[in-house]
Backbone as a printed PyTorch tensor [residue, N CA C, xyz], in Angstrom:
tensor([[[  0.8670,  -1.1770,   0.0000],
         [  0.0000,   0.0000,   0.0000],
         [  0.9050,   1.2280,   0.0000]],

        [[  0.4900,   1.9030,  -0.7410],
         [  1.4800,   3.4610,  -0.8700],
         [  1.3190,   4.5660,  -0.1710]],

        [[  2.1390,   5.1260,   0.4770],
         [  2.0520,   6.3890,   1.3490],
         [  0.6010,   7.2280,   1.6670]],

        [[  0.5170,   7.6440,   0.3240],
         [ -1.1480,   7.8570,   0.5550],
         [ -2.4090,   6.9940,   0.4630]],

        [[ -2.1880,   5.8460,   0.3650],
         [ -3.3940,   4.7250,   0.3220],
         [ -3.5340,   4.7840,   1.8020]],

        [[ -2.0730,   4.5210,   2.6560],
         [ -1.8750,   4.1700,   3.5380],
         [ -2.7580,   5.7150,   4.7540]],

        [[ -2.4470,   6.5240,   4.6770],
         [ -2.7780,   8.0600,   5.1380],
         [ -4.2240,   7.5190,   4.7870]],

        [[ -4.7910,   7.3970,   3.7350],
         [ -6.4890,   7.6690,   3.7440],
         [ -6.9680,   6.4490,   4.2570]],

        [[ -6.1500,   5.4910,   4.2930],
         [ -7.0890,   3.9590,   5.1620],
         [ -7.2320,   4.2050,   7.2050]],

        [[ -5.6740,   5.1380,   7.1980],
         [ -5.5270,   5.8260,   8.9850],
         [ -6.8490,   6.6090,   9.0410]],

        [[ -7.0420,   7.4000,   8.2390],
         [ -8.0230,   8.2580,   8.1100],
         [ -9.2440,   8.0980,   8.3920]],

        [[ -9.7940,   6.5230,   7.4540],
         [-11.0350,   5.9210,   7.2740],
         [-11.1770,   5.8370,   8.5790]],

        [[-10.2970,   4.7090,   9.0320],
         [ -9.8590,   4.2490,  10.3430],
         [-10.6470,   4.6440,  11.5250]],

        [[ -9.7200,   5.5320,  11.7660],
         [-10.1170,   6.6540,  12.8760],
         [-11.5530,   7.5340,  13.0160]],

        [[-12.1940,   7.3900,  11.4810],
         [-13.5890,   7.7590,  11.4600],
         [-14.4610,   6.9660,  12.2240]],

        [[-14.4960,   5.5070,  11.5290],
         [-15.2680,   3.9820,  11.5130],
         [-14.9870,   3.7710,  13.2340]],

        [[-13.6920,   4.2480,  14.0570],
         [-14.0480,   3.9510,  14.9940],
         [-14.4050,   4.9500,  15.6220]],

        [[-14.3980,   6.2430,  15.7160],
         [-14.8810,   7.4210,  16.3330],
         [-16.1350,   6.8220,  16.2000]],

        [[-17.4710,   6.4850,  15.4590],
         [-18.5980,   6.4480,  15.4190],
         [-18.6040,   5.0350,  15.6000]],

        [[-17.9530,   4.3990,  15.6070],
         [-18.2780,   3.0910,  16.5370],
         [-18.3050,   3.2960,  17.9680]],

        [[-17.1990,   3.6270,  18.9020],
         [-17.2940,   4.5050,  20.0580],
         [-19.1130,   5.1260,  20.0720]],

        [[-18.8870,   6.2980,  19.6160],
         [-20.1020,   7.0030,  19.8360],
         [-21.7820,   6.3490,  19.5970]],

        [[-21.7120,   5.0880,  18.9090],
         [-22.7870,   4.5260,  18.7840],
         [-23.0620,   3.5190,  19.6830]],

        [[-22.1540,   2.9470,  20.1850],
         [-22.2740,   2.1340,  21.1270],
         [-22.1680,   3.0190,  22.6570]],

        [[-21.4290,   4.0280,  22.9100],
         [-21.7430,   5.0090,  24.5160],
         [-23.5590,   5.0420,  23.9640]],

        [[-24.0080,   5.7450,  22.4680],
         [-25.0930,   6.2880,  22.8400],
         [-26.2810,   5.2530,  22.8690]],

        [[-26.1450,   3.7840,  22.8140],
         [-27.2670,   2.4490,  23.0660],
         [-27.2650,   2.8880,  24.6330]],

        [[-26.2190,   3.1740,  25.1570],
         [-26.3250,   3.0840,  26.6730],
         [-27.4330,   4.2230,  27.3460]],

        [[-27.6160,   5.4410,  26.3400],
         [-28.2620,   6.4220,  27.2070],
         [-29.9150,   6.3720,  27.2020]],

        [[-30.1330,   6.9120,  27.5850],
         [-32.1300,   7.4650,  27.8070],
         [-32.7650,   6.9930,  26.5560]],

        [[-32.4250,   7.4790,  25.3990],
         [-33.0900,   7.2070,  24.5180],
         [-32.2220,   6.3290,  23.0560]],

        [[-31.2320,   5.5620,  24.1750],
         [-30.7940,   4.5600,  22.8500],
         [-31.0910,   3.2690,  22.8300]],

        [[-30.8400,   2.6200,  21.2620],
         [-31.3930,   1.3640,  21.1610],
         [-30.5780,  -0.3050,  21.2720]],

        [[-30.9600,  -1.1510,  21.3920],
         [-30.0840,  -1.9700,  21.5960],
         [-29.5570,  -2.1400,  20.2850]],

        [[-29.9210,  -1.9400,  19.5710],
         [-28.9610,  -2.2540,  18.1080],
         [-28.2890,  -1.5010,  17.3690]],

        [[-27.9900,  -0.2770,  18.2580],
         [-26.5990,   0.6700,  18.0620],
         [-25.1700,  -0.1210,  18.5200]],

        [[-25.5300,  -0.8970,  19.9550],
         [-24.7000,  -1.5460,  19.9810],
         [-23.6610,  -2.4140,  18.9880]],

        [[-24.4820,  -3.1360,  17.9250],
         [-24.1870,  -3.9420,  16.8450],
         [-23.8710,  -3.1360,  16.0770]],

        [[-24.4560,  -2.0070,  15.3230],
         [-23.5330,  -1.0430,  14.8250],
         [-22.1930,  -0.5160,  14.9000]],

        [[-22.6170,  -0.3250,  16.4400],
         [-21.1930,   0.0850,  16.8120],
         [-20.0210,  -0.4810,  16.8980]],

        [[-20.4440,  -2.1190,  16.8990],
         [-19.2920,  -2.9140,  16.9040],
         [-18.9890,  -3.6610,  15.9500]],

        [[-19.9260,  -3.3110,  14.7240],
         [-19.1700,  -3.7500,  13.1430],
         [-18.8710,  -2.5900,  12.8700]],

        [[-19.1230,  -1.1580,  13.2820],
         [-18.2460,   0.0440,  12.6470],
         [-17.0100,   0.0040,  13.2420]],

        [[-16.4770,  -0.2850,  14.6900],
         [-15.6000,  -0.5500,  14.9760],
         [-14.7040,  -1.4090,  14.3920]],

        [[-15.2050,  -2.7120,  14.5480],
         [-13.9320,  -3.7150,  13.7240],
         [-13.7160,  -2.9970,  12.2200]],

        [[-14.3880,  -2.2750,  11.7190],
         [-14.0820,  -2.2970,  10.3420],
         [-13.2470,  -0.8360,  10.1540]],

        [[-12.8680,  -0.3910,  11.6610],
         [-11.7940,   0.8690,  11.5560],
         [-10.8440,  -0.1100,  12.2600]],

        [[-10.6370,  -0.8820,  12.6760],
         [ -9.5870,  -2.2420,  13.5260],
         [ -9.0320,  -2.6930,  12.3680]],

        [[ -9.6930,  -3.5430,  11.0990],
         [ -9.1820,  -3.6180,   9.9860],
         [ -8.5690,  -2.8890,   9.2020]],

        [[ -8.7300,  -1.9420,   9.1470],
         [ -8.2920,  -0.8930,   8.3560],
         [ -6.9400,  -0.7670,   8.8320]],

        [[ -6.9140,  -0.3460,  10.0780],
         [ -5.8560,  -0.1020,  10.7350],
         [ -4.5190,  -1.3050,  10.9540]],

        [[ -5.1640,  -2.8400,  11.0010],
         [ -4.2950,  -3.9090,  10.5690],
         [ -4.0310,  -3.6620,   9.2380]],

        [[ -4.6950,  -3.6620,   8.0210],
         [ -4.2460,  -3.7300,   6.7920],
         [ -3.1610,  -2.5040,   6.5220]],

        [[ -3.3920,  -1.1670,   7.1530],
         [ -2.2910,   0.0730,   6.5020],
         [ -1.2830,  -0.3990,   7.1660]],

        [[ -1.4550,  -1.2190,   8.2020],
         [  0.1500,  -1.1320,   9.0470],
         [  1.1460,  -2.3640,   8.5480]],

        [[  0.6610,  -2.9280,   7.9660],
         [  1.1580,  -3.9800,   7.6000],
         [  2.5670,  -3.3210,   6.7290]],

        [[  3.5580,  -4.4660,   6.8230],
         [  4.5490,  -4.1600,   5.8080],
         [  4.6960,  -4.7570,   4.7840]],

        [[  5.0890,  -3.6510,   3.2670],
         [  5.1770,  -4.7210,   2.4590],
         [  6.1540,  -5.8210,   2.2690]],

        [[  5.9300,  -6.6180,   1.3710],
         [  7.1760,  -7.6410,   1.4730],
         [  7.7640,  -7.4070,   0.0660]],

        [[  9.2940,  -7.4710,   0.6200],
         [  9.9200,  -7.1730,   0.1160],
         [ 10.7580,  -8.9060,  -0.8470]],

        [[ 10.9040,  -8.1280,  -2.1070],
         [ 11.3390,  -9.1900,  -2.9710],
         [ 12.6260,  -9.5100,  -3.2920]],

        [[ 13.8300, -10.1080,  -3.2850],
         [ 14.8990,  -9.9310,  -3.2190],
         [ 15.4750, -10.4850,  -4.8210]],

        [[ 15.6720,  -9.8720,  -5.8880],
         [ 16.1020, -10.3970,  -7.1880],
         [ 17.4430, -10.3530,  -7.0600]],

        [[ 17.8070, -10.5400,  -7.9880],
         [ 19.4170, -11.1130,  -8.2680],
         [ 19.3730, -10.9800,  -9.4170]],

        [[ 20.3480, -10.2930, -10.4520],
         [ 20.7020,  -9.7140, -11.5200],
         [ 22.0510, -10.5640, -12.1850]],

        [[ 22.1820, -11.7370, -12.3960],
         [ 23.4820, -11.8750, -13.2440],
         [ 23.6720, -11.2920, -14.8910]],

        [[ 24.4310, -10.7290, -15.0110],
         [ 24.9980, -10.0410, -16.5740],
         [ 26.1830, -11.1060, -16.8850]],

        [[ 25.5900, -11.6010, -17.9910],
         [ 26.6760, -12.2680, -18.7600],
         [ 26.9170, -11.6140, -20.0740]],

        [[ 28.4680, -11.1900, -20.4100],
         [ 28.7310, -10.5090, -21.0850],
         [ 29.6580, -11.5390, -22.4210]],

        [[ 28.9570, -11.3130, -24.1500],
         [ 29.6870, -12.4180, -24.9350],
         [ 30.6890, -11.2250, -25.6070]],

        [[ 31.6780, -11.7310, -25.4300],
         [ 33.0990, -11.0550, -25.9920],
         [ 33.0860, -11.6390, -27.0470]],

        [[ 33.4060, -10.6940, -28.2410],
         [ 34.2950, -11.1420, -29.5740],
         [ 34.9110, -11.9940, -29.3980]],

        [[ 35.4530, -12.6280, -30.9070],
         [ 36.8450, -13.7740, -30.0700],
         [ 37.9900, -12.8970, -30.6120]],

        [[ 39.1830, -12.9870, -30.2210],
         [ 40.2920, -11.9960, -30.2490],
         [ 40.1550, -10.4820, -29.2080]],

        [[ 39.5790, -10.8290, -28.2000],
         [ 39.6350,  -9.6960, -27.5280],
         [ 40.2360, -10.0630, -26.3180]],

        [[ 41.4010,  -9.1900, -26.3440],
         [ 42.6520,  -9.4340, -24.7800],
         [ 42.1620,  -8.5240, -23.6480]],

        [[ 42.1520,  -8.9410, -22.6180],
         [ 41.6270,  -8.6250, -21.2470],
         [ 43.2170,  -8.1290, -20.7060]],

        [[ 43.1040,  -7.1720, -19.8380],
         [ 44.2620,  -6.5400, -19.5640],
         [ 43.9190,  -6.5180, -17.8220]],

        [[ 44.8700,  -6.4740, -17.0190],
         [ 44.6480,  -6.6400, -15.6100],
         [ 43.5730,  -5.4180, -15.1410]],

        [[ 43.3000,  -5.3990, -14.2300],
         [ 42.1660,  -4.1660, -13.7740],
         [ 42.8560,  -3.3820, -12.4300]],

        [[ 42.8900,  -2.3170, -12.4190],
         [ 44.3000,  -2.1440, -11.4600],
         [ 43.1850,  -0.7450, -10.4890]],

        [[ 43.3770,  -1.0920,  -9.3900],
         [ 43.3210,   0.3570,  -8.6410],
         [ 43.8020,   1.4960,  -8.5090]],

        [[ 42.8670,   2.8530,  -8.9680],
         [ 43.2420,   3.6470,  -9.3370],
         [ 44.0600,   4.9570,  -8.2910]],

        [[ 44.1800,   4.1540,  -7.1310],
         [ 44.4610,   4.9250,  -6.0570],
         [ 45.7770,   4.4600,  -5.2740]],

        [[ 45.8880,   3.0420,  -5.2070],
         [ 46.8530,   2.2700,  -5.1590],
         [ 47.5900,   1.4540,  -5.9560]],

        [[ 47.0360,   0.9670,  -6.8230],
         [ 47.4810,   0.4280,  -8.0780],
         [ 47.6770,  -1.4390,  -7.8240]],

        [[ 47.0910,  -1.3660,  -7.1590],
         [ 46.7920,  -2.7170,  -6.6120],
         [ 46.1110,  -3.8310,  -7.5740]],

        [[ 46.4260,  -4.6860,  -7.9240],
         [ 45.6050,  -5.6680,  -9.0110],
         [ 44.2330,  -6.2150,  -8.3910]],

        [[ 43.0860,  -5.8800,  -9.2170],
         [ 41.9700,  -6.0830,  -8.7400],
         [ 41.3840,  -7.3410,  -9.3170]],

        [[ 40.3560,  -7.7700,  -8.0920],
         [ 39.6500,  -9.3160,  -9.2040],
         [ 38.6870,  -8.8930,  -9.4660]],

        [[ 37.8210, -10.4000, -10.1340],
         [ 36.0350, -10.2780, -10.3890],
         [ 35.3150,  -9.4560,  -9.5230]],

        [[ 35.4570, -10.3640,  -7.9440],
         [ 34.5550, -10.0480,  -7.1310],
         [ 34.8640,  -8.5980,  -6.3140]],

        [[ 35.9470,  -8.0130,  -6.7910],
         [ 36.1680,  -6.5290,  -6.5220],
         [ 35.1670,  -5.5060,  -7.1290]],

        [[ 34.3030,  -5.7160,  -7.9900],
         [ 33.9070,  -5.0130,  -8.9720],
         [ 32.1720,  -5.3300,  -9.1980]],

        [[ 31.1940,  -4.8010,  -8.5920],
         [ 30.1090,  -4.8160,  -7.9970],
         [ 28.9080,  -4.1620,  -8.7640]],

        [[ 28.2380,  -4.3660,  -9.8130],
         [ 27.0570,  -3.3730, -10.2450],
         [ 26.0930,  -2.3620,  -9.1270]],

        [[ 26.2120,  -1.1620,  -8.8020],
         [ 25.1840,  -0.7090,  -8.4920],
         [ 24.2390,   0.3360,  -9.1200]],

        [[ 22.9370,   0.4390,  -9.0160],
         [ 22.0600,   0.7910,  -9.9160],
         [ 22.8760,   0.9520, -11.2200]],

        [[ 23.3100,  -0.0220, -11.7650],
         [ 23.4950,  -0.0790, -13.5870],
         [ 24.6580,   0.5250, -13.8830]],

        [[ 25.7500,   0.9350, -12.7980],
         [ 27.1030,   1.4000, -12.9110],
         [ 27.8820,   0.4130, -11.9050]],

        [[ 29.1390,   0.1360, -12.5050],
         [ 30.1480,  -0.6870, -12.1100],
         [ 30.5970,   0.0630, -11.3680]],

        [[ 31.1450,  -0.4770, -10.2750],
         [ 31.4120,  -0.0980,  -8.6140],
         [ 32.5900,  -0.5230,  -8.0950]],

        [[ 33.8300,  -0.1630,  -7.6900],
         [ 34.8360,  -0.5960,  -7.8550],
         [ 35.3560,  -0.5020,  -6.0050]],

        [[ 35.7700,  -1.4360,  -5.4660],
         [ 36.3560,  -1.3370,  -3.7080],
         [ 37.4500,  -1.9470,  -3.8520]],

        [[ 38.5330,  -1.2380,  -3.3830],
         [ 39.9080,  -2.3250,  -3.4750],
         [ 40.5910,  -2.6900,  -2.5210]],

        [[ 40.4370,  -3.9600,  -2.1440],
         [ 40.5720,  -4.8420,  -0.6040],
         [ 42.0100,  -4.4450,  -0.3890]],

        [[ 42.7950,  -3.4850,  -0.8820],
         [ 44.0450,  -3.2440,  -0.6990],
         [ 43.8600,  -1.8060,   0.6690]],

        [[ 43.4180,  -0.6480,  -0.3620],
         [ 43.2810,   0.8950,   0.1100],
         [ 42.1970,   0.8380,   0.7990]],

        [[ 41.1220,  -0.0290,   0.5680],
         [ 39.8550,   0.7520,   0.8010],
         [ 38.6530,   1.6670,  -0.0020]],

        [[ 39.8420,   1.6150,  -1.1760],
         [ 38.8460,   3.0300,  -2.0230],
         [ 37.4070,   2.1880,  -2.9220]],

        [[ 36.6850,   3.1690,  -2.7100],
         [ 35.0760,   3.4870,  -3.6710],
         [ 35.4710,   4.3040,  -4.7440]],

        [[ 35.0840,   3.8660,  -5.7410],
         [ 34.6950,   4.7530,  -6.9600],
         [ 34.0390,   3.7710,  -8.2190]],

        [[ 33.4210,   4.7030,  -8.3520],
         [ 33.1670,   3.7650, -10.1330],
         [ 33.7740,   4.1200, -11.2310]],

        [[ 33.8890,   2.7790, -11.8930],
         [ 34.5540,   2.4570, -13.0860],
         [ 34.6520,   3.0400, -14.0410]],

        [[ 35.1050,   3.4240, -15.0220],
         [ 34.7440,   4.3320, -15.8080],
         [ 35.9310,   3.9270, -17.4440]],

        [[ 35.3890,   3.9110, -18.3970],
         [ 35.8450,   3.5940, -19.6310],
         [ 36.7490,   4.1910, -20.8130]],

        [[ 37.8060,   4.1500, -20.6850],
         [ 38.5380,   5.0490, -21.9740],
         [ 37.7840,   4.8330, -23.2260]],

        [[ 38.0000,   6.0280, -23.7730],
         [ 37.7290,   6.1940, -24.7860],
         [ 38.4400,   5.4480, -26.1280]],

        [[ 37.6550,   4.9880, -27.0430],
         [ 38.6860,   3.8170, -27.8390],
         [ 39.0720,   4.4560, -28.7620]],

        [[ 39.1200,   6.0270, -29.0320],
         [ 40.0410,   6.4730, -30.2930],
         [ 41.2840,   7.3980, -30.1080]]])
C-alpha cells in the first residue's frame, strides 16, 4: 500500500471507529437502542481492519541480476588495477550498483566507479 493509500485507510480508520465509540456510549443512554450496539461494533472492527491492513509491511522481494557478457573472439583482457593504489583487482572486486560498475579495493579501501577510456 502506498504512502497515501496508507494516510487515507488511517483516516477511514479513525472515522469507523470514532462512530463506533459514539454509537455504542449512545445504546447506553435514555433514549438509545439496543442495536446501536451492533452497529457500533461492526463500525468498529471495520476501523480495527483498516488499521491492521495500513500497518502492515510490504514484502519485500529480493532479485538477483546476473549479466553475462559475450566477448568477440580476439579480444585481450588486460589486468584491472586500482586507481588509487594500483593494486591488481579481481572479479569479485567489482560490484554493479544501480546499472554502474562499482569498484572497492581490498588493498586501500577506495570506492569509486569504473569508468571507460575512450577507444580512439
Amino acid at each position: 500500500m502506498s504512502g497515501a493509500g496508507k494516510t487515507i485507510a488511517y483516516i477511514a480508520a479513525a472515522i469507523f471507529i470514532f462512530f463506533g465509540v459514539l454509537f455504542i456510549w449512545g445504546a447506553f443512554s435514555a433514549d438509545g437502542q439496543p442495536g446501536w450496539i451492533i452497529i457500533g461494533i461492526i463500525s468498529a472492527g471495520i476501523g480495527l481492519v483498516l488499521v491492521y491492513f495500513a500497518s502492515r509491511k510490504p514484502k519485500v522481494i529480493n532479485t538477483q541480476v546476473n549479466v553475462n557478457l559475450d566477448l568477440p573472439g580476439g579480444v585481450s583482457l588486460d589486468q584491472v588495477k586500482c586507481k588509487s593504489c594500483g593494486g591488481v583487482l579481481s572479479a569479485k572486486d567489482i560490484t554493479l550498483v544501480a546499472g554502474a560498475p562499482m569498484v572497492h579495493c581490498p588493498f586501500c579501501g577506495t570506492t569509486y566507479q569504473m569508468t571507460e577510456d575512450p577507444k580512439w
